[in-house]
N, CA, C and O atoms as a GROMACS GRO file, in nm:
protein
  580
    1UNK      N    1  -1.404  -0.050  -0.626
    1UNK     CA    2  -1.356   0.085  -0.637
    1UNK      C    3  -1.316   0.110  -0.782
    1UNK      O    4  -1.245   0.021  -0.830
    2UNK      N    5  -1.349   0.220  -0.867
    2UNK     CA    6  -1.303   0.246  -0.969
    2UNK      C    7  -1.166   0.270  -0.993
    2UNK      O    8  -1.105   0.325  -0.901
    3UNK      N    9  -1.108   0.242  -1.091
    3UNK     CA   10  -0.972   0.272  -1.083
    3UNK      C   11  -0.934   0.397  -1.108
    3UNK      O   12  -0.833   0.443  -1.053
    4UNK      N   13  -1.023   0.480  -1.209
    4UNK     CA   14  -0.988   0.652  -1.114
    4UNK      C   15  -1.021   0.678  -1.034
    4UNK      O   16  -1.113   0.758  -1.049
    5UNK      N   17  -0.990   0.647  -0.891
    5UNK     CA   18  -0.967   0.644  -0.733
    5UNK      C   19  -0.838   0.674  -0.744
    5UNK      O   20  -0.796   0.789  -0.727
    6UNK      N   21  -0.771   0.584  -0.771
    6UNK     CA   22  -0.615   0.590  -0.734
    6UNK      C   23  -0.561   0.717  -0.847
    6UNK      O   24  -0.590   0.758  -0.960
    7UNK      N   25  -0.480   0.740  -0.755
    7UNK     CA   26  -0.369   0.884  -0.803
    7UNK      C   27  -0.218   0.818  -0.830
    7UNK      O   28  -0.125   0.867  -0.894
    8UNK      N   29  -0.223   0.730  -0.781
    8UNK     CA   30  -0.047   0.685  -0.759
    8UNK      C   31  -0.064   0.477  -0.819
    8UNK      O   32  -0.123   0.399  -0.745
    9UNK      N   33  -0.012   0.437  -0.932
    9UNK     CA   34   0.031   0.308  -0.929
    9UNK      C   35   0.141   0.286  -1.002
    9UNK      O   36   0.174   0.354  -1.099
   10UNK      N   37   0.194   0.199  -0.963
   10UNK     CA   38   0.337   0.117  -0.959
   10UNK      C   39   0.364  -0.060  -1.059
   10UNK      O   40   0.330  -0.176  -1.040
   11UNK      N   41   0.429   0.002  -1.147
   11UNK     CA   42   0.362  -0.102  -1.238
   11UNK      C   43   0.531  -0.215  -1.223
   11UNK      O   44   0.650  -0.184  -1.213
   12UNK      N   45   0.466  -0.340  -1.229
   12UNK     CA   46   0.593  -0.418  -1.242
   12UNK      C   47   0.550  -0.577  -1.280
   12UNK      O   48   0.451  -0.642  -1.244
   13UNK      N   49   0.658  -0.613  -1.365
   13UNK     CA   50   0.629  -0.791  -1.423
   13UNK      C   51   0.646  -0.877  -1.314
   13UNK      O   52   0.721  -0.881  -1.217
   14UNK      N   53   0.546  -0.951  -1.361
   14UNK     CA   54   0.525  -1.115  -1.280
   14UNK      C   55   0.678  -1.193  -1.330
   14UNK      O   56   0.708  -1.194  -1.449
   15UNK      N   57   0.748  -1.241  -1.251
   15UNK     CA   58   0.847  -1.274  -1.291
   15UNK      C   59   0.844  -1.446  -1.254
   15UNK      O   60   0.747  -1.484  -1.188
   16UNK      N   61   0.952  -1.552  -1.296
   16UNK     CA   62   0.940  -1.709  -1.345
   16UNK      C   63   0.940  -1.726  -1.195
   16UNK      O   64   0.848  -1.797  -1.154
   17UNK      N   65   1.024  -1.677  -1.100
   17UNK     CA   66   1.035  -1.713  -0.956
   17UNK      C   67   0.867  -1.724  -0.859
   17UNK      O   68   0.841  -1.820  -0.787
   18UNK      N   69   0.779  -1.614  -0.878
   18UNK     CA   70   0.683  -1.598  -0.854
   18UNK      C   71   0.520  -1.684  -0.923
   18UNK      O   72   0.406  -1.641  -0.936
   19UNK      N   73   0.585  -1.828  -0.956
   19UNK     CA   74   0.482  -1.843  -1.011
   19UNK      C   75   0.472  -2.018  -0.964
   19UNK      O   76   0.534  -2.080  -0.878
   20UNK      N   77   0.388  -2.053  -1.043
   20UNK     CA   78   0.364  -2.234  -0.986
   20UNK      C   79   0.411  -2.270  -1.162
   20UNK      O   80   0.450  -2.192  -1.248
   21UNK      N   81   0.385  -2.434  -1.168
   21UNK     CA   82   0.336  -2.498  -1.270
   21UNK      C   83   0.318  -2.468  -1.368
   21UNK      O   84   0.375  -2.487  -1.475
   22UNK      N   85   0.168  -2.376  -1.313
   22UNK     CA   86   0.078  -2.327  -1.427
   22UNK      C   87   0.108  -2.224  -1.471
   22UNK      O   88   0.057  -2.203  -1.582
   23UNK      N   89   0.198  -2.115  -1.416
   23UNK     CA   90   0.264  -2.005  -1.443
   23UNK      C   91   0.164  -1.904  -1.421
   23UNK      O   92   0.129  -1.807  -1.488
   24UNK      N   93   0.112  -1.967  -1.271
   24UNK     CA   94  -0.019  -1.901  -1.217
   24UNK      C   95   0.075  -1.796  -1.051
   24UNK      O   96   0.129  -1.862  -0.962
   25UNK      N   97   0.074  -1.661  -1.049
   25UNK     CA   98   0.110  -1.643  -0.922
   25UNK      C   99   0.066  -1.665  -0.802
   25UNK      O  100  -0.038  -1.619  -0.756
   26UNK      N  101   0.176  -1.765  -0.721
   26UNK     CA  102   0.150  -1.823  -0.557
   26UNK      C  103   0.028  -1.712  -0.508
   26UNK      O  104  -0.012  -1.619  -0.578
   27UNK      N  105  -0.011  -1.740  -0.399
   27UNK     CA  106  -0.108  -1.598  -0.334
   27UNK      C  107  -0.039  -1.534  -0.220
   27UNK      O  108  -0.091  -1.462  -0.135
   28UNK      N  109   0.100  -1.576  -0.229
   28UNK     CA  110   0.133  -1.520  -0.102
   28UNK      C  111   0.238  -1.383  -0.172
   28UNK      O  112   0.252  -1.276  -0.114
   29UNK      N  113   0.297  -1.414  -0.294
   29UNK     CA  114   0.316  -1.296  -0.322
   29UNK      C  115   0.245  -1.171  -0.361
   29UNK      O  116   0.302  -1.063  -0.372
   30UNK      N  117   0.114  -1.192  -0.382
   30UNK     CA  118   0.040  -1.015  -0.384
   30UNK      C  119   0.050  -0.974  -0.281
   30UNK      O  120   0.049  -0.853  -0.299
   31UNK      N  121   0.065  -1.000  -0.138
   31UNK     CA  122   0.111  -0.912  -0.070
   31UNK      C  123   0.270  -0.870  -0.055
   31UNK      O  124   0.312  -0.776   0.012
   32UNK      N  125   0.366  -0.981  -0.150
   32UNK     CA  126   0.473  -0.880  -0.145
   32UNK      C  127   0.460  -0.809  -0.266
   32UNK      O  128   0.567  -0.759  -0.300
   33UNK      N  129   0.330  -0.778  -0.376
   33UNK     CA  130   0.306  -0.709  -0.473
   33UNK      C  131   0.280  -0.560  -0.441
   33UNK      O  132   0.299  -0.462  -0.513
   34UNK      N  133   0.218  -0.572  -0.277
   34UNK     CA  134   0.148  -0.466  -0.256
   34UNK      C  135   0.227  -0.389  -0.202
   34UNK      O  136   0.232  -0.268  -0.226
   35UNK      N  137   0.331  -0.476  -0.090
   35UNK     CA  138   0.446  -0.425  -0.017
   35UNK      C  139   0.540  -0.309  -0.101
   35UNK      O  140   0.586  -0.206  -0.052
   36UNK      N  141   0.557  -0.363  -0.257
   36UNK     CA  142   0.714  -0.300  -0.300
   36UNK      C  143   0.567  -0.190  -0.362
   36UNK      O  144   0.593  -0.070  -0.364
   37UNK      N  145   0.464  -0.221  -0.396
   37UNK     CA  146   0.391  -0.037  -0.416
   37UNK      C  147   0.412   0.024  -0.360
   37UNK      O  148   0.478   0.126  -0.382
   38UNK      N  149   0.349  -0.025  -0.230
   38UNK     CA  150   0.321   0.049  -0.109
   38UNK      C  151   0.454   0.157  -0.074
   38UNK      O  152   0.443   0.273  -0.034
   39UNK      N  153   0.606   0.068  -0.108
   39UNK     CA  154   0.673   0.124  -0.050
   39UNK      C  155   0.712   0.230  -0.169
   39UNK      O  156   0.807   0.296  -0.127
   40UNK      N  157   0.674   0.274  -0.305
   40UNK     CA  158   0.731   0.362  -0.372
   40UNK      C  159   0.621   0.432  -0.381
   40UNK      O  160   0.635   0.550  -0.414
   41UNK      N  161   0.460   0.375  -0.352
   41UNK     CA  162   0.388   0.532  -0.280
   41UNK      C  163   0.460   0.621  -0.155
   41UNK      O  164   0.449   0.743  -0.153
   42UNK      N  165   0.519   0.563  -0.073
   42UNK     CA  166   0.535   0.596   0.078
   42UNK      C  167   0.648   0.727  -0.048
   42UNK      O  168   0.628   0.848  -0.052
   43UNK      N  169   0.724   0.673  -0.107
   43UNK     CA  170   0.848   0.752  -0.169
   43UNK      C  171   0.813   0.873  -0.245
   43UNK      O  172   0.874   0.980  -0.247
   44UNK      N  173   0.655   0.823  -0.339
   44UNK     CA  174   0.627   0.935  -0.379
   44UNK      C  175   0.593   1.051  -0.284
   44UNK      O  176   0.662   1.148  -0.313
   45UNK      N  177   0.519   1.071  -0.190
   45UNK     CA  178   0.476   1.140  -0.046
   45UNK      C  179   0.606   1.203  -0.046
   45UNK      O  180   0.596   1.324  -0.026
   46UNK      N  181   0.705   1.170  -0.059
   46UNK     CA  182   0.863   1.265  -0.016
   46UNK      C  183   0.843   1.304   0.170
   46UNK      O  184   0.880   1.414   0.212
   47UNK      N  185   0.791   1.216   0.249
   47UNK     CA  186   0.769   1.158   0.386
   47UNK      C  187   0.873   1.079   0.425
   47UNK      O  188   0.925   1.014   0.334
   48UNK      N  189   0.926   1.064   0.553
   48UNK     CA  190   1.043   1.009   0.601
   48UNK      C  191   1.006   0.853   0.568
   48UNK      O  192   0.902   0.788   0.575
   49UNK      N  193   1.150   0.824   0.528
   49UNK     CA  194   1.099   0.676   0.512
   49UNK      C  195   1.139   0.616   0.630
   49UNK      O  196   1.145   0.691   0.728
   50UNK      N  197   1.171   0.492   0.646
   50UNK     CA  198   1.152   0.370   0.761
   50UNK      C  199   1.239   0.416   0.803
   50UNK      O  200   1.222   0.487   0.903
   51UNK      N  201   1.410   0.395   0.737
   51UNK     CA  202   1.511   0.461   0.850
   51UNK      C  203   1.533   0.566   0.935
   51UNK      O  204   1.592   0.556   1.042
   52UNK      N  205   1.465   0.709   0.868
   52UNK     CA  206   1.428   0.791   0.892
   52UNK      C  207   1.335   0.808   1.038
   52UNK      O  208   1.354   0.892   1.125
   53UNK      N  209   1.239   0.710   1.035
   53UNK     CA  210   1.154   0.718   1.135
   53UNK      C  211   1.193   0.672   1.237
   53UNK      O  212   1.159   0.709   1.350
   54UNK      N  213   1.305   0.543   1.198
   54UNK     CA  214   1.350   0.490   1.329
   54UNK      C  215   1.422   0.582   1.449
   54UNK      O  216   1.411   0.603   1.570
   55UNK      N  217   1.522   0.635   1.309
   55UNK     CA  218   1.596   0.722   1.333
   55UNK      C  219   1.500   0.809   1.456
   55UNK      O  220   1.550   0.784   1.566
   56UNK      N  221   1.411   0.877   1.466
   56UNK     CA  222   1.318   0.950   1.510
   56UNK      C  223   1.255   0.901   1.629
   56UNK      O  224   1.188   0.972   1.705
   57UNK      N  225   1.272   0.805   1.641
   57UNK     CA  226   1.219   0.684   1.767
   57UNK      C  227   1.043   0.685   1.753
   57UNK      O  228   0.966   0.655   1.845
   58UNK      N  229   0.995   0.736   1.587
   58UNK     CA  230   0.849   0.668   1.567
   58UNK      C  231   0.828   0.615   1.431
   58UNK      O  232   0.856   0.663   1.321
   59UNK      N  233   0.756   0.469   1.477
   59UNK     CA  234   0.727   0.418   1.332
   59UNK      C  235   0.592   0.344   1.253
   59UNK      O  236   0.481   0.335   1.305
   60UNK      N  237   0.615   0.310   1.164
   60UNK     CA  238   0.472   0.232   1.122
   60UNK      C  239   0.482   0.121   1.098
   60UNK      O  240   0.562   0.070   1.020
   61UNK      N  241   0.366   0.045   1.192
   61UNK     CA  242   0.377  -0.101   1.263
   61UNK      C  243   0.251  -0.136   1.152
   61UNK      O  244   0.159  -0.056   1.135
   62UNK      N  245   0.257  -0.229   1.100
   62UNK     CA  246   0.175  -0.328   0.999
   62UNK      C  247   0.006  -0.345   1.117
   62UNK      O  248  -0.002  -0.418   1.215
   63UNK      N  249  -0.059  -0.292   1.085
   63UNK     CA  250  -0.247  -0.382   1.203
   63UNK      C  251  -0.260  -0.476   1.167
   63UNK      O  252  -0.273  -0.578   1.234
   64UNK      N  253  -0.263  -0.462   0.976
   64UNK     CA  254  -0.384  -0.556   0.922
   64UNK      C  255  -0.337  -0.575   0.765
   64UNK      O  256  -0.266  -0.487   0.718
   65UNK      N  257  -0.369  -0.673   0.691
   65UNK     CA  258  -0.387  -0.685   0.541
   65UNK      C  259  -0.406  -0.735   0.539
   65UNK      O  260  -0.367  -0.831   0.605
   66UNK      N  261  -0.524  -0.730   0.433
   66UNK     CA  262  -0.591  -0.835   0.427
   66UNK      C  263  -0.609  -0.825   0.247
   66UNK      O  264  -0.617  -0.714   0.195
   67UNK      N  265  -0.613  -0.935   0.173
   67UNK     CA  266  -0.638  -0.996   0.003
   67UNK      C  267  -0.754  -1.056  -0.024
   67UNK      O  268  -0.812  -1.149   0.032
   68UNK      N  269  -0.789  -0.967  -0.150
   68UNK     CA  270  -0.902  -1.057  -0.215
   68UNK      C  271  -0.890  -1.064  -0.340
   68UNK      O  272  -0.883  -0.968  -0.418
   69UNK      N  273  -0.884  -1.213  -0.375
   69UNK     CA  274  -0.844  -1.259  -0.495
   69UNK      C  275  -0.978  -1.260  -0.633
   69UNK      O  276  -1.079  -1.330  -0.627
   70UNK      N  277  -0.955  -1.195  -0.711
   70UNK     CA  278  -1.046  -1.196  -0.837
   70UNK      C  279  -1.058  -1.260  -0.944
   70UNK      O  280  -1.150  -1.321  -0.999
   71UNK      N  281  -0.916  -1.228  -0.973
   71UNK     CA  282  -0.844  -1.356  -1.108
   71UNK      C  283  -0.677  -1.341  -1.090
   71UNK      O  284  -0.601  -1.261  -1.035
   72UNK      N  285  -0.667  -1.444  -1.155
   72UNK     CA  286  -0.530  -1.484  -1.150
   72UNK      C  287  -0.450  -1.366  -1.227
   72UNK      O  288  -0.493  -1.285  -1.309
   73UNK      N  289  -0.298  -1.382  -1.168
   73UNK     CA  290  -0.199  -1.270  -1.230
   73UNK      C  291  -0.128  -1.424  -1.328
   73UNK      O  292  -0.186  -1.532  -1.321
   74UNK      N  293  -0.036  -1.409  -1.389
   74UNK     CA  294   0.046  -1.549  -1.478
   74UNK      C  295   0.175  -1.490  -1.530
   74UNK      O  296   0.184  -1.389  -1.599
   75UNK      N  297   0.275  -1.567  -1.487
   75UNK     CA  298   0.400  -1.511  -1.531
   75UNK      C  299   0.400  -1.429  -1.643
   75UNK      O  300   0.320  -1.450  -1.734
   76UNK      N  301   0.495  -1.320  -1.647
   76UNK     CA  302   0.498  -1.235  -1.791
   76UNK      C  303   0.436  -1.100  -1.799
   76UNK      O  304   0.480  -1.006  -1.866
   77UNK      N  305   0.294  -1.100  -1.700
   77UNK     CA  306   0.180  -1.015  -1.690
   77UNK      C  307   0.275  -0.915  -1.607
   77UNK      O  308   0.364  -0.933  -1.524
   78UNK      N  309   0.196  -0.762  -1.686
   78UNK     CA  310   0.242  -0.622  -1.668
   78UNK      C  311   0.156  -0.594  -1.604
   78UNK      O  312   0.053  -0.558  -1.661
   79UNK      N  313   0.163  -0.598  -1.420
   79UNK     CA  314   0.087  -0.552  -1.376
   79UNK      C  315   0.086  -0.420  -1.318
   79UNK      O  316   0.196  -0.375  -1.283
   80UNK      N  317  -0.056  -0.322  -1.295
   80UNK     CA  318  -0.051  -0.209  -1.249
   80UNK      C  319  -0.134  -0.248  -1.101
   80UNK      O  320  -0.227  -0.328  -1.090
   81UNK      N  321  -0.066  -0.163  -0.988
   81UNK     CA  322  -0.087  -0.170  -0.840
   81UNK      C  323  -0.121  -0.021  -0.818
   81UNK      O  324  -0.062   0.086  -0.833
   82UNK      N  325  -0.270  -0.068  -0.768
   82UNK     CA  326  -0.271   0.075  -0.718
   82UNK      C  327  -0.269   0.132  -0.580
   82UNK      O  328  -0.311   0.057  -0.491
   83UNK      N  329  -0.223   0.267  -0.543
   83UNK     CA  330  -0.233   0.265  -0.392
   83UNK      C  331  -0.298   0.378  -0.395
   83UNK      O  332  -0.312   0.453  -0.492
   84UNK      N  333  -0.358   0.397  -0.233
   84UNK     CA  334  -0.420   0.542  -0.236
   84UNK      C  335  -0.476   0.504  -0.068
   84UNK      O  336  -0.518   0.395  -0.030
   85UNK      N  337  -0.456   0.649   0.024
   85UNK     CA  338  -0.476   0.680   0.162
   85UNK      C  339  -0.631   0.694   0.127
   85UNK      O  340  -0.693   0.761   0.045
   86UNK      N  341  -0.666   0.602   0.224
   86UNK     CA  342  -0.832   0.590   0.249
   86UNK      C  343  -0.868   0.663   0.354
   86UNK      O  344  -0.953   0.751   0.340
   87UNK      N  345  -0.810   0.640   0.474
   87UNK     CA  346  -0.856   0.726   0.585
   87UNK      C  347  -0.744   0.727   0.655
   87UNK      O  348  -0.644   0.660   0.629
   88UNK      N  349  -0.763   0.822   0.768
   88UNK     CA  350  -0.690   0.880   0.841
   88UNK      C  351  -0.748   0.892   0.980
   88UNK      O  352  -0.841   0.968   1.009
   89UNK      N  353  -0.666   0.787   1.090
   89UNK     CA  354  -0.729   0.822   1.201
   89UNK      C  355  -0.639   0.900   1.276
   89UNK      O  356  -0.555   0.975   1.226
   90UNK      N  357  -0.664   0.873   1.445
   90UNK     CA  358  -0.574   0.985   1.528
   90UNK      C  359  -0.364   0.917   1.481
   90UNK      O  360  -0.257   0.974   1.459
   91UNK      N  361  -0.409   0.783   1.486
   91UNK     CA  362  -0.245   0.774   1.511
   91UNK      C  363  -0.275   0.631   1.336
   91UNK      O  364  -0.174   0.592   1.279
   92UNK      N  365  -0.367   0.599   1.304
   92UNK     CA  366  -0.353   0.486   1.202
   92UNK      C  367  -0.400   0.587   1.108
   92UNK      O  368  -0.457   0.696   1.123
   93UNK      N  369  -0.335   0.473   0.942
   93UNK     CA  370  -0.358   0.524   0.828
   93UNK      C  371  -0.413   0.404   0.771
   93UNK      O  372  -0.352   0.298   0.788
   94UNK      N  373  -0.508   0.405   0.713
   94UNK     CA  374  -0.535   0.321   0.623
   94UNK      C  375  -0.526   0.310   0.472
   94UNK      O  376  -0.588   0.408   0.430
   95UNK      N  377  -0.490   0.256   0.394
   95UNK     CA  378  -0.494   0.178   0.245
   95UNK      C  379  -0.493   0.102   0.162
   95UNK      O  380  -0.423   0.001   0.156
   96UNK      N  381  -0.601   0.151   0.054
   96UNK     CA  382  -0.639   0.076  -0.035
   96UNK      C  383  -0.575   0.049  -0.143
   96UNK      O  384  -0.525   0.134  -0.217
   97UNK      N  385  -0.572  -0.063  -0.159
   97UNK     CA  386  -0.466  -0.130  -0.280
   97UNK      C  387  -0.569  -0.248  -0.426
   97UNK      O  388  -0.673  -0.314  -0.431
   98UNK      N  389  -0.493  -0.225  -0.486
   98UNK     CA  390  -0.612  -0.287  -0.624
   98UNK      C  391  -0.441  -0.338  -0.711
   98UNK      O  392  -0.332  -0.279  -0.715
   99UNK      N  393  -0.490  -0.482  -0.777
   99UNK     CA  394  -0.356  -0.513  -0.864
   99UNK      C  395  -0.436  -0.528  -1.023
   99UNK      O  396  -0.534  -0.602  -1.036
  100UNK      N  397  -0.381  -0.446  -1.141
  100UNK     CA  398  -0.458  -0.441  -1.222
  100UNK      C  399  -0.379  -0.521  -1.354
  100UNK      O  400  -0.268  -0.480  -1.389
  101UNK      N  401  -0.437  -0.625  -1.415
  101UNK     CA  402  -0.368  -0.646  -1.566
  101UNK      C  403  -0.482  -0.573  -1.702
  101UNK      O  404  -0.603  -0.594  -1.715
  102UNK      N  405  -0.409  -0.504  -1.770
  102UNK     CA  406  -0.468  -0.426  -1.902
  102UNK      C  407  -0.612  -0.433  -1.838
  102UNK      O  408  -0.684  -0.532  -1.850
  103UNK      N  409  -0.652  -0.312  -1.763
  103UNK     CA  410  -0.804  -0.302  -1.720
  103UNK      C  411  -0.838  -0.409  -1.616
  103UNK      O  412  -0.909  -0.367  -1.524
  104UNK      N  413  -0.807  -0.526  -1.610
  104UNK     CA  414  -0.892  -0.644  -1.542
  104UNK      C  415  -0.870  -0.644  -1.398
  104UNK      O  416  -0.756  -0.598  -1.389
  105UNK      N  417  -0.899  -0.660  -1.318
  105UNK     CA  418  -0.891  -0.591  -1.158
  105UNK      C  419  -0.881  -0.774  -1.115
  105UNK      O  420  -0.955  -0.872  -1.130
  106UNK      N  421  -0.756  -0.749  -1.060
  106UNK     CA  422  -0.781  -0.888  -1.068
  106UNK      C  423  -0.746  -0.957  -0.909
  106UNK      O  424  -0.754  -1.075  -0.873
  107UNK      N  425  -0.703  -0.827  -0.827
  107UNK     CA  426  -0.639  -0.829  -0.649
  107UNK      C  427  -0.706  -0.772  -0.582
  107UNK      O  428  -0.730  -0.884  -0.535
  108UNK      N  429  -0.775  -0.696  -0.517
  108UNK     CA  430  -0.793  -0.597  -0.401
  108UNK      C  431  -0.733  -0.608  -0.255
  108UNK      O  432  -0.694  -0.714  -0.208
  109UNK      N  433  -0.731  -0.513  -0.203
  109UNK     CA  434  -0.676  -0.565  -0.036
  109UNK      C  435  -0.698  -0.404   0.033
  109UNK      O  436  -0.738  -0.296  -0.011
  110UNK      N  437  -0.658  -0.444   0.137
  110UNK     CA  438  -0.580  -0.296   0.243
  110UNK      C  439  -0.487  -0.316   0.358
  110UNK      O  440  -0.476  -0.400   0.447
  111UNK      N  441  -0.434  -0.226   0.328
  111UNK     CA  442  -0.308  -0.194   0.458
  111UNK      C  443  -0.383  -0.127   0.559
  111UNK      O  444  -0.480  -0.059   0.525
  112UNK      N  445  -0.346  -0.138   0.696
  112UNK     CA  446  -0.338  -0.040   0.791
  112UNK      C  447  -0.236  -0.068   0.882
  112UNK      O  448  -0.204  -0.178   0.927
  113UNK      N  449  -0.168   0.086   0.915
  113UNK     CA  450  -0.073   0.107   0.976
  113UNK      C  451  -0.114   0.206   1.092
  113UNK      O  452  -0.204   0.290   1.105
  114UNK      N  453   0.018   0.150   1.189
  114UNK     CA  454  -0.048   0.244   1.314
  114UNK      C  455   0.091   0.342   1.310
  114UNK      O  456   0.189   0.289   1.255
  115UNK      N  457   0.108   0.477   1.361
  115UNK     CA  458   0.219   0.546   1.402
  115UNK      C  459   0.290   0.533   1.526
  115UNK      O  460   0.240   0.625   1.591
  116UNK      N  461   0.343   0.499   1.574
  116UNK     CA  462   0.375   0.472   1.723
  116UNK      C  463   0.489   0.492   1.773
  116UNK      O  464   0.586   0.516   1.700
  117UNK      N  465   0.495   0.487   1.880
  117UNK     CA  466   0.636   0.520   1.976
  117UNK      C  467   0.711   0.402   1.936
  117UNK      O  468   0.646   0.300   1.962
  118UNK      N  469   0.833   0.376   1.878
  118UNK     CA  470   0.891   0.274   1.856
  118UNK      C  471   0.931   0.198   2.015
  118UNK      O  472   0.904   0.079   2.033
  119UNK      N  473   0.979   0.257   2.092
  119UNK     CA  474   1.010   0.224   2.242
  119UNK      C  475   0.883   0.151   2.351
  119UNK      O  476   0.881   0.043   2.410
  120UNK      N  477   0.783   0.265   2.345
  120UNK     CA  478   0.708   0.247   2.396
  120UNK      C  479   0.576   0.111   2.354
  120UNK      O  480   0.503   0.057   2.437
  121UNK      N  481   0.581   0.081   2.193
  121UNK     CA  482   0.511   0.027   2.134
  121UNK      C  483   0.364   0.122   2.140
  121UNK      O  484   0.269   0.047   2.120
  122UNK      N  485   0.336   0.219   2.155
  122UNK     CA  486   0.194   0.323   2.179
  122UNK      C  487   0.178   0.379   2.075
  122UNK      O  488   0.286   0.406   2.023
  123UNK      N  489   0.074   0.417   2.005
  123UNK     CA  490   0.018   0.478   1.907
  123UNK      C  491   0.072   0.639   1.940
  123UNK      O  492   0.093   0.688   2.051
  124UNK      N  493   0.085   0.693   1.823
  124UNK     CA  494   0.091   0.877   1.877
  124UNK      C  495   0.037   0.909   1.741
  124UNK      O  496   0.030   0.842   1.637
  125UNK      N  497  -0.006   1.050   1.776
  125UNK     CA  498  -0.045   1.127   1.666
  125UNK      C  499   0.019   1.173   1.552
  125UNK      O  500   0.105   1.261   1.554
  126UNK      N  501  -0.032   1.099   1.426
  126UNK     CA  502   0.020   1.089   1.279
  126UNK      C  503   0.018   1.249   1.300
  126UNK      O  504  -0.077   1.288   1.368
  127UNK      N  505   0.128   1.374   1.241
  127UNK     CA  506   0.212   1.446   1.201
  127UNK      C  507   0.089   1.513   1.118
  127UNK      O  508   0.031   1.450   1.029
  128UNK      N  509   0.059   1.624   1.147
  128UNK     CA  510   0.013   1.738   1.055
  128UNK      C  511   0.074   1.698   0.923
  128UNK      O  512   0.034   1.618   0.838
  129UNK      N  513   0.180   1.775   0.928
  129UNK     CA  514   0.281   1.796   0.792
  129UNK      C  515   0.225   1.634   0.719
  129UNK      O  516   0.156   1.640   0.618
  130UNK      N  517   0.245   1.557   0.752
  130UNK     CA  518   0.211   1.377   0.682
  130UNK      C  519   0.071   1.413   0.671
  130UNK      O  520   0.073   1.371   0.556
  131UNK      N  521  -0.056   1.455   0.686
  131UNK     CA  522  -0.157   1.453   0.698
  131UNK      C  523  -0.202   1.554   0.546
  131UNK      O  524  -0.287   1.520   0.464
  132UNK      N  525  -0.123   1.674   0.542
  132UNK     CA  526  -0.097   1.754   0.461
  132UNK      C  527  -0.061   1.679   0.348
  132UNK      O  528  -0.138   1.671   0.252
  133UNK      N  529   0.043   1.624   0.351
  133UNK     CA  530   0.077   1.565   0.225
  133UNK      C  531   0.000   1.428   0.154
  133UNK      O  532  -0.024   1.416   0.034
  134UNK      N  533  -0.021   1.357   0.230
  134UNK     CA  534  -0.132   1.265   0.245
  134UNK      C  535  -0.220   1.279   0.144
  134UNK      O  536  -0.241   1.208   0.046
  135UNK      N  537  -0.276   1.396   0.190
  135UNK     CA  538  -0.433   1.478   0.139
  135UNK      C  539  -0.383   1.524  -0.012
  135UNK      O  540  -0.465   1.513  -0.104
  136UNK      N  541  -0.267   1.568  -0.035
  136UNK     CA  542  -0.240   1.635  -0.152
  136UNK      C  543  -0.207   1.537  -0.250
  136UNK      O  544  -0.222   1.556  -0.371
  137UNK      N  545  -0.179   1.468  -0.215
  137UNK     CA  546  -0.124   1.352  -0.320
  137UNK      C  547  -0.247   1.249  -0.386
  137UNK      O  548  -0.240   1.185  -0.491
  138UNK      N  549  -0.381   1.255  -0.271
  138UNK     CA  550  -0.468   1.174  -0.348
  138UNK      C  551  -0.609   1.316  -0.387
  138UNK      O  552  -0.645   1.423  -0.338
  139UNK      N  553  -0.655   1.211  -0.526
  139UNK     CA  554  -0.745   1.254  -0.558
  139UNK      C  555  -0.883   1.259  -0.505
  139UNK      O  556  -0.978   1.334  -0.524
  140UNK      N  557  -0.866   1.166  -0.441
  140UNK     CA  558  -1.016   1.111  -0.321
  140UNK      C  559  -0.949   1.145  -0.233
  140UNK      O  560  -0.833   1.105  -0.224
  141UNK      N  561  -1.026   1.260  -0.108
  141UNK     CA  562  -0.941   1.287  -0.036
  141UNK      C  563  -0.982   1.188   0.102
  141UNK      O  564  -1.093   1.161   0.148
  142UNK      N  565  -0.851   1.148   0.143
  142UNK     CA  566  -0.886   1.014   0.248
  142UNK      C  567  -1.032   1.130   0.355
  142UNK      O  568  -1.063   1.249   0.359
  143UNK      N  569  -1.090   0.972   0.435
  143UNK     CA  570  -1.185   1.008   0.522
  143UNK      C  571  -1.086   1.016   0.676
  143UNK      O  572  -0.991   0.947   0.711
  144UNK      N  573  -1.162   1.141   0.752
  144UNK     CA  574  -1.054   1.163   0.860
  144UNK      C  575  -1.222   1.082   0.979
  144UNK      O  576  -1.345   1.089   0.989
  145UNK      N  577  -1.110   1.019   1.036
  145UNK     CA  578  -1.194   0.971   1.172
  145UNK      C  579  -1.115   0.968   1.282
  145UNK      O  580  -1.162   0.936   1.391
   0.00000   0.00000   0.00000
């Protein structure tokens, strides 16, 4: 994916905790790389966040993520994360995530989330209004299925 795809990234340092030896980052933190994006895209949207939803008795339950590794991140490195709503189904959202150092693409992955009855554990229908905003915030406008 080109990186003008994304409308929204979240830039933050590889820090000494996050790294091995080699001052190479573990692989288990790009997904908490993707997590703290993910969660200040969710912020940019100005969309209820988690408490909010609970609050509401509906929320968004993790499907899937999945990582693909390109090149290494290394302590120190200013990385840029990108996020952006790929599609949109009846009750899941999907997204695409990319971790970038100065140009070099060096992560890919995706989220998908389902909307659901927190009680019930059941999918329900992702919110107009969220669908609306969704759409406005990216430049590629997600695919609706």
């Amino acid at each position: 994916m080109a990186r003008s795809d994304f409308s929204f990234f979240h830039t933050l340092r590889v820090r000494w905790a996050e790294v091995d030896m080699q001052a190479i980052v573990f692989n288990g933190h790009y997904l908490t790389y993707f997590d703290v994006a993910f969660t200040e895209y969710w912020r940019a949207t100005g969309l209820p966040d988690v408490v909010q939803q609970a609050a509401a008795g509906q929320e968004m339950f993790a499907r899937k993520a999945t990582v693909e590794y390109h090149a290494p991140a290394r302590f120190d490195d200013m990385l840029d994360i990108g996020v952006r709503c790929a599609a949109l189904g009846r009750s899941s959202m999907r997204y695409l995530l990319e971790i970038h150092r100065n140009g070099e693409l060096l992560v890919s992955g995706e989220l998908v989330y389902v909307y659901a009855d927190a009680a019930a554990r059941k999918g329900v229908a992702v919110p107009e209004d969220w669908r609306a905003r969704l759409c406005a915030l990216e430049s590629l406008a997600p695919s609706v299925q």
